[in-house]
N, C-alpha and C positions, 0 to 999 in steps of 0.2 A: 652216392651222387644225387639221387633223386630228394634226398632230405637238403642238400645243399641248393639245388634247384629252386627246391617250396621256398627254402629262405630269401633268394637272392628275389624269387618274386615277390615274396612279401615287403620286401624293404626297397623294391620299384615301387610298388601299390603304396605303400608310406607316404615315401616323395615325391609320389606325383600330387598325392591328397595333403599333405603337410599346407598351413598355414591356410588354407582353401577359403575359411573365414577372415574377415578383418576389421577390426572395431571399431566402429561408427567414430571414435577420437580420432585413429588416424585416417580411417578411408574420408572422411567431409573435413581434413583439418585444411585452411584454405591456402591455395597457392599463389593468392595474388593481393594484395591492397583493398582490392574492390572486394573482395570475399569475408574481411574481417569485422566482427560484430561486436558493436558495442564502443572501438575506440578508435571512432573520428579524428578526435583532436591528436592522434598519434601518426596516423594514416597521413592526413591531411599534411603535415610537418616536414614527416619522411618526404613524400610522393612528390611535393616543392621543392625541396631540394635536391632530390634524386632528378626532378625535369630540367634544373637551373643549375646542374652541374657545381653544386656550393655543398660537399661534402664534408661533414664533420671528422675527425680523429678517431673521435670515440663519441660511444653514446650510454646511457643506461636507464634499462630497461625495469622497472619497479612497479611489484603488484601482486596477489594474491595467486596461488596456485592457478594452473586453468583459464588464465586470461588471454593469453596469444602471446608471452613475453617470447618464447623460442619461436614460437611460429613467423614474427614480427622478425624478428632476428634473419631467420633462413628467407624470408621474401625478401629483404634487405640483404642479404648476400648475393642473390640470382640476380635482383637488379642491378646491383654492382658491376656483376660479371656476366653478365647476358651476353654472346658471342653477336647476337643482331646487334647489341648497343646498349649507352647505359643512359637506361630509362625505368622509371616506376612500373612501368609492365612488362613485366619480361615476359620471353616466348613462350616457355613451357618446353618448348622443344628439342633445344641447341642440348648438344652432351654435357653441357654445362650447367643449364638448369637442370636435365635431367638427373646428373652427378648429386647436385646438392639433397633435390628431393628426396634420392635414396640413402644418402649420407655416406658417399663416396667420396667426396670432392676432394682431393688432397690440400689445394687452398683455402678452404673452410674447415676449421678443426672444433669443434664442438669440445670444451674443457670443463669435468665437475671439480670446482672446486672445492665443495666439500670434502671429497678422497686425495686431490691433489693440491695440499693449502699451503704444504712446506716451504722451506727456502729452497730446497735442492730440486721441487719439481717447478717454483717459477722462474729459478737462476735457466734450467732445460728448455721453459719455453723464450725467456729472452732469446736466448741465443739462437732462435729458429725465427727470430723476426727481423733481423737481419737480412736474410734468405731472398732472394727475387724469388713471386710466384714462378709456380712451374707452367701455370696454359693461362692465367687470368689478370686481370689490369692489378684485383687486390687482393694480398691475402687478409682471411676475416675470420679473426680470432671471437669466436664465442665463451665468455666465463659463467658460467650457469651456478646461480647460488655465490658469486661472487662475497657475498659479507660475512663468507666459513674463514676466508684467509688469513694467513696470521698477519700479525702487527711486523714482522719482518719482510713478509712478501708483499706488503702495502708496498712499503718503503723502497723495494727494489723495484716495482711496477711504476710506479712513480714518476722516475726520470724518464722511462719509458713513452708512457701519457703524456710528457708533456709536451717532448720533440720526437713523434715517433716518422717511421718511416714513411714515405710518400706513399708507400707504395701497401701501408699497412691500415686496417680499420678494428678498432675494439668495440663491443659491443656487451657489457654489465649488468646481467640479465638476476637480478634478488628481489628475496621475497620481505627482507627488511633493509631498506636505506639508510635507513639511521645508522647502523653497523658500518657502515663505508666511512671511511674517515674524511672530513671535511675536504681536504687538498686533494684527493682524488676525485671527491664531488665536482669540486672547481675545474675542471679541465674537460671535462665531461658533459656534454648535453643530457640533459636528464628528462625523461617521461614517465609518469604513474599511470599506470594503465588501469582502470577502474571496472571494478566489479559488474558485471553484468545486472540489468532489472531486469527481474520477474516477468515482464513484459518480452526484452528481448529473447529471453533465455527461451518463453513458451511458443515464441513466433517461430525462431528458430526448430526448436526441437518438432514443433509441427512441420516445420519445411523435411527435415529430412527422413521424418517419417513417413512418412505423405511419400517421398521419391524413392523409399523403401517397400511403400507395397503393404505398410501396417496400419491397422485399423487401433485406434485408438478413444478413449475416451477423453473430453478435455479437461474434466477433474481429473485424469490421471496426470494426465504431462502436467500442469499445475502443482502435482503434489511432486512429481519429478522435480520441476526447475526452482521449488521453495528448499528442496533436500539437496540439489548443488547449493545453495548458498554465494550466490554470483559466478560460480565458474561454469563455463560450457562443458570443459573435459568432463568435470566432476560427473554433469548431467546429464552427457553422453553415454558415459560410464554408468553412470546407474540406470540410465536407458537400458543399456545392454544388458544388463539383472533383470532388467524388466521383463525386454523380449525372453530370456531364456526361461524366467519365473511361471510367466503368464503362457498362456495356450492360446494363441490366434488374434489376441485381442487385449491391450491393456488399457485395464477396466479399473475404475476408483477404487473400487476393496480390494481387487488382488494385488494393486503397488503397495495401499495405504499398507495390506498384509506383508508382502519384500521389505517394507521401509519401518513396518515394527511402531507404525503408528492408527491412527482412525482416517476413515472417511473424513472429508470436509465435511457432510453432514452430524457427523457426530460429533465432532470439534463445535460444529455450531449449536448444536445440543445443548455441550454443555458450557460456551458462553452465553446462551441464553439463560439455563437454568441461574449462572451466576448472578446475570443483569437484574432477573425476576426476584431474584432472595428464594428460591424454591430447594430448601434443603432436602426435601421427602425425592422429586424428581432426580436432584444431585448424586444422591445416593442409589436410585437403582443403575442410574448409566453409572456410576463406576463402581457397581458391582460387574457391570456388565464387560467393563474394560480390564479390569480385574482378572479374566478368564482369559484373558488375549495375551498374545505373546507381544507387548507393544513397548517403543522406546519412552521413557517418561520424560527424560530431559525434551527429548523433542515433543515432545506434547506439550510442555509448560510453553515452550517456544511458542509454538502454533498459537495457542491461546493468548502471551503477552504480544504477537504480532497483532492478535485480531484488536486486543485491546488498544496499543499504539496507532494504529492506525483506524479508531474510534475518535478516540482523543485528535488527530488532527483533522477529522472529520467535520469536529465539534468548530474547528477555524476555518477550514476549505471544505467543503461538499464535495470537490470533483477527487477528493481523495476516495470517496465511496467506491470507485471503480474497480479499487485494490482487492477491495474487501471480498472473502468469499462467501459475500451471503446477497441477496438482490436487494436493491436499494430499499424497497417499504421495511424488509429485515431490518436494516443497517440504521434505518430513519428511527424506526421504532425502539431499538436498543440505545440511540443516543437520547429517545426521549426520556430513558427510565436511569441512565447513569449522566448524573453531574462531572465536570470538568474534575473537582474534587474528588467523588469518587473511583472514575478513572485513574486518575495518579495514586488514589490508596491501594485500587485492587494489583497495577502496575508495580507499583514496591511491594506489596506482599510477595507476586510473583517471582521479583530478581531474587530478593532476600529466601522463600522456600527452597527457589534453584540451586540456591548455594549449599544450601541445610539440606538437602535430600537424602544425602551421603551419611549422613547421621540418623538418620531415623533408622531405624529395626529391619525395615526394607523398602525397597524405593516407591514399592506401591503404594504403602503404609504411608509414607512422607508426602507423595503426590496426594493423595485424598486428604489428608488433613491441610493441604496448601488452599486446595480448593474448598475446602470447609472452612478456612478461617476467610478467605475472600465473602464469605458468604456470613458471617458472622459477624466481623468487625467490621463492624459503618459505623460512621459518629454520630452522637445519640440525636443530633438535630435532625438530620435525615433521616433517623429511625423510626421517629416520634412522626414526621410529617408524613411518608408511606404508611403507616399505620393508619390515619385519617383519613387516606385516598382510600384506600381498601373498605373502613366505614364507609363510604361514598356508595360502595358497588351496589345493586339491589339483590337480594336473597336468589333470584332467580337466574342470575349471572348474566340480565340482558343487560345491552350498554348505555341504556337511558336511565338517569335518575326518577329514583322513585317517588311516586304522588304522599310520600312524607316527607321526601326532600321539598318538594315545592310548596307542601300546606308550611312548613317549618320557615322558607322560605318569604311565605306569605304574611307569617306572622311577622316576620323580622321588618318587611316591610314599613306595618303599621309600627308597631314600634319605633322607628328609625326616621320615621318620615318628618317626625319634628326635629332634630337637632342636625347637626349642619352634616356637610358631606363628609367628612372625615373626622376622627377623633381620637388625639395618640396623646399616649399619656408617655412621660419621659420614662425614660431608663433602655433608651437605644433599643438592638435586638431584641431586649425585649418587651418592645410597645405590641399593641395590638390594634389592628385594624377593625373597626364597624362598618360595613358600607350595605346596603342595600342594591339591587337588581335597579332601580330607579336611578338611583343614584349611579352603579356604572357605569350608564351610559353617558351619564353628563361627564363622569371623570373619564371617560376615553375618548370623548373628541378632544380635550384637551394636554392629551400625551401625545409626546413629539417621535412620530414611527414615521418610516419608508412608506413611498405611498405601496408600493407591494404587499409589506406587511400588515399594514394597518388595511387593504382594503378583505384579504383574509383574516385579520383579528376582529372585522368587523361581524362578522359570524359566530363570535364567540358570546355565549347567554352565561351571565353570570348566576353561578348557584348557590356560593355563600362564601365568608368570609373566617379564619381559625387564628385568629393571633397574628403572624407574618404571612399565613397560608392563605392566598387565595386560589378559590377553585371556578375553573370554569370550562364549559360543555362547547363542543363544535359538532356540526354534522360529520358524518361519516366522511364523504367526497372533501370537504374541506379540510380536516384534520389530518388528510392525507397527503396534501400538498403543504402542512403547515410544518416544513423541518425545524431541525434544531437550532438553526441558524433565525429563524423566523421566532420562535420561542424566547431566545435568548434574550433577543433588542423589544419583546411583549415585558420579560421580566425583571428588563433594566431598567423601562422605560416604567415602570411601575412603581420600583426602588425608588427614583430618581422623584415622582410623584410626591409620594408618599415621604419620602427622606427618610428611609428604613430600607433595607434590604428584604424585600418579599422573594416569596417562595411561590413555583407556580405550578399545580397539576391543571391540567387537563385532560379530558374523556369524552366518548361519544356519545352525545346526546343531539334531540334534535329539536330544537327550541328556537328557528329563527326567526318567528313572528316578535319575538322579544331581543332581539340581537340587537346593538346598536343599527345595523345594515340595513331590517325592515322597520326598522323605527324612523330613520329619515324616509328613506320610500314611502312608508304611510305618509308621512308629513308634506312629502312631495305630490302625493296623490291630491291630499285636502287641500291643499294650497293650488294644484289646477282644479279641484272642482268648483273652489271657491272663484276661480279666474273667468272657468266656464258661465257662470250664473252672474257675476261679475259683466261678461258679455251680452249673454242674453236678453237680461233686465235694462242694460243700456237705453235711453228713448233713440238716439240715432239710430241703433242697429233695428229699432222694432219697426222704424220708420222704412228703413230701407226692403228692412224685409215686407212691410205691406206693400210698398209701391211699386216696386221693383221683381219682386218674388225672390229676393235675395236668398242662400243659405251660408251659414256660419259653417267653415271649417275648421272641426274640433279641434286636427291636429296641427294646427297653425296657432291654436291658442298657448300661450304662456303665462308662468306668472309674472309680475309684479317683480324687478330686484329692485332689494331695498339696497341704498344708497348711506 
């Protein structure tokens, strides 16, 4: 008796503790319109109708795992059926909503049609829609995964669809439309519900950890809501690997560790090593990753996101925000990869993803992906990084060196007799002569944004390589001089020139010779000329003896020539 005793309390203690936990999926999945993230234009549809009493038939519901298609579904039941009234906000209260919530409701049938696609299980449910509800204005047929069904249970759903009962609502809830045959389309109001951004997903998952009590880092949720891949559940879910993974705190390396990937930082590692062409560096971090238990496909991921969303950085700037590296990163990486090489290093990528499968092992395939990105540039771009690199000074400060400028100087003399430009035919490959003297006269005559032109005007020309032109900015200004700003410098140069030039520039700090201080001087000599100009005047000297007059300097101007 006393062994039947221990048992019977053991399996009290069970049931009371049973379930005790509940998954951030379902404990935050929302119960009302106002709750659901990410799909307004669905929301928005519903909730107008549901207030103006213009009820559809049927609806369907289309979109990727994770999005709210069920959830949408059961808030659109309650409202239906709300005992207060039928309105977009239901009570939460009435036994009615609370029915559906727990998925009691007898007039709510929630149907997989995956398991149930036969003729003999939809001929079963026809014949239950005839049925007046048993306590609700409607009964509301759920199909989850609706495009499993066959080509014969279309056909008897059909006549269904398209005079169904008053008293009846369907609701087509897949994750491919296409699959649905066109004539059921047609009868049907349809919504795509779309993937969640990275933005909402990390907004989100901060809100409900934050009202859970958990300390989190923001590169971690980050690497959470890029590893859903648009869906909340997904990210929910891998939240909860997280909490249980992690000890008090989820920290960038312990998820990036759960998720079998790197750090953001070391993602940015080794996008930068690839931007730099640094094979020696390439190679110790993925020795280093090597030793890791990490996913490779999703690493190739990570790094073609970083890349894609480089490339349309190179169009819009405010895409930078995306990026996970801070904007001088992100500016400086657009500086060193062309539009072109982006799209090279981006097809390398898809193409190795594919081929991983095939190499010897997937680590073997990833490092050699990342070695040919690092390898194959087209020999024009080869050839012109090669000549920036000559540029640099032995000492690896960022100013050009006093041979660049004697070199410079000499180029000068030399150049100063024939004319400002000098191309000899054969296209691509003419080659440009110009001298430091001479760019200044050919850059007030390029047609720039006054924005950029009045930063290009800090730029001191250091020499000239065939299509390459090189030239030097201050530190402070090269900083604010993005890729955007670059661009319309080395279009507007092309367009010049009537060749396609090529443009590096580096830190150096040469503004006494910029275009910039070279009108300033000019401006200077022309009021000092203005000033003396004054002074010498006999009116003014007359005034000043008679009068004890004084000349205010800064009233003085020059002369515009007309």
């Amino acid at each position: 008796m006393r062994k039947i005793d221990k048992s019977f309390a053991y399996l009290n203690y069970t049931n009371k503790d049973i379930m005790s936990y509940q998954v951030l999926a379902r404990k935050w999945r929302p119960n009302d319109f106002s709750e659901v993230v990410g799909q307004e234009h669905v929301v928005q549809a519903l909730s107008n109708s549901l207030d103006k009493n213009k009820i559809h038939q049927a609806f369907v519901l289309s979109g990727t795992r994770g999005v709210g298609k069920t959830t949408i579904a059961r808030i659109l039941a309650k409202s239906l059926n709300c005992e207060v009234g039928l309105d977009s906000k239901p009570c939460h209260e009435c036994s009615t909503c609370v029915s559906i919530s727990e998925g009691s409701f007898m007039d709510f049938q929630e149907i997989d049609a995956a398991s149930s696609r036969g003729v003999d299980d939809t001929k079963q449910l026809l014949e239950t829609v005839m049925h007046m509800p048993s306590s609700s204005r409607y009964k509301v047929y759920l199909l989850d995964e609706v495009h499993m069904l066959s080509t014969q249970s279309f056909n008897m759903l059909l006549k269904t669809l398209e005079e169904p009962p008053e008293h009846v609502i369907f609701i087509l809830a897949t994750t491919l439309p296409e699959k649905i045959p066109a004539t059921v389309l047609s009868r049907c109001l349809q919504f795509n519900l779309k993937n969640l951004t990275n933005t909402q997903l990390i907004e989100r998952l901060s809100y409900i950890l934050k009202e859970e009590g958990i300390d989190f880092e923001d590169n971690a949720i980050a690497q959470i809501a890029r590893a859903g891949r648009g869906s909340l559940r997904d990210s929910l879910t891998i939240a909860d690997q997280a909490i249980a993974f992690c000890e008090g705190k989820l920290t960038d390396e312990e998820v990036a560790k759960m998720l079998g990937t790197l750090p953001s930082d070391n993602v940015l590692k080794l996008v930068k090593c690839i931007a730099e062409r640094d094979s020696k560096s390439l190679l110790d971090n993925l020795n280093e990753i090597n030793q890791l238990s990490v996913d490779y496909f999703r690493l190739i991921d990570l790094i073609l996101e970083n890349l894609q969303l480089l490339a349309f950085a190179k169009v819009s700037e405010e895409i930078l925000d995306q990026i996970d590296l801070n904007k001088d990163e992100a500016l400086g990486l657009m500086d060193l990869l062309s539009e072109d090489e982006l799209q090279l290093l981006y097809q390398i990528g898809l193409i190795a993803k594919r081929d991983m499968e095939l190499a010897p092992s997937l680590s073997s395939g990833f490092d050699m992906a990342l070695l040919r990105m690092v390898a194959f540039i087209p020999n024009e771009i080869q050839q012109t990084k090669k000549k920036v690199k000559q540029l640099k000074p032995d000492n690896h400060k960022e100013t050009p060196s006093e041979d660049l400028k004697k070199e410079e100087n000499n180029k000068i003399q030399e150049v100063e007799k024939q004319d400002i430009l000098q191309i000899e035919e054969g296209g691509l490959e003419q080659e440009l002569d110009i001298s430091a003297k001479q760019w200044n006269q050919i850059f007030d005559q390029l047609n720039l944004d006054p924005g950029t032109k009045q930063l290009a005007s800090h730029c001191y020309f250091i020499k000239s390589d065939e299509t390459i032109i090189y030239l030097s900015m201050p530190e402070e200004k090269l900083n604010l001089f993005s890729g955007k700003h670059r661009k319309e410098l080395q279009d507007a140069l092309s367009t010049f020139f009537e060749v396609q030039c090529n443009l590096f520039l580096e830190v150096g700090d040469f503004s006494k010779e910029s275009p910039n201080e070279i009108k300033e001087e000019e401006k200077r000599k022309e009021l000092k000329n203005a000033q003396k100009e004054i002074e010498q005047d006999p009116n003014v000297q007359s005034l000043v003896e008679a009068f004890g007059a004084k000349v205010i300097e800064s009233s003085i101007e020059p002369r515009s020539e007309k």
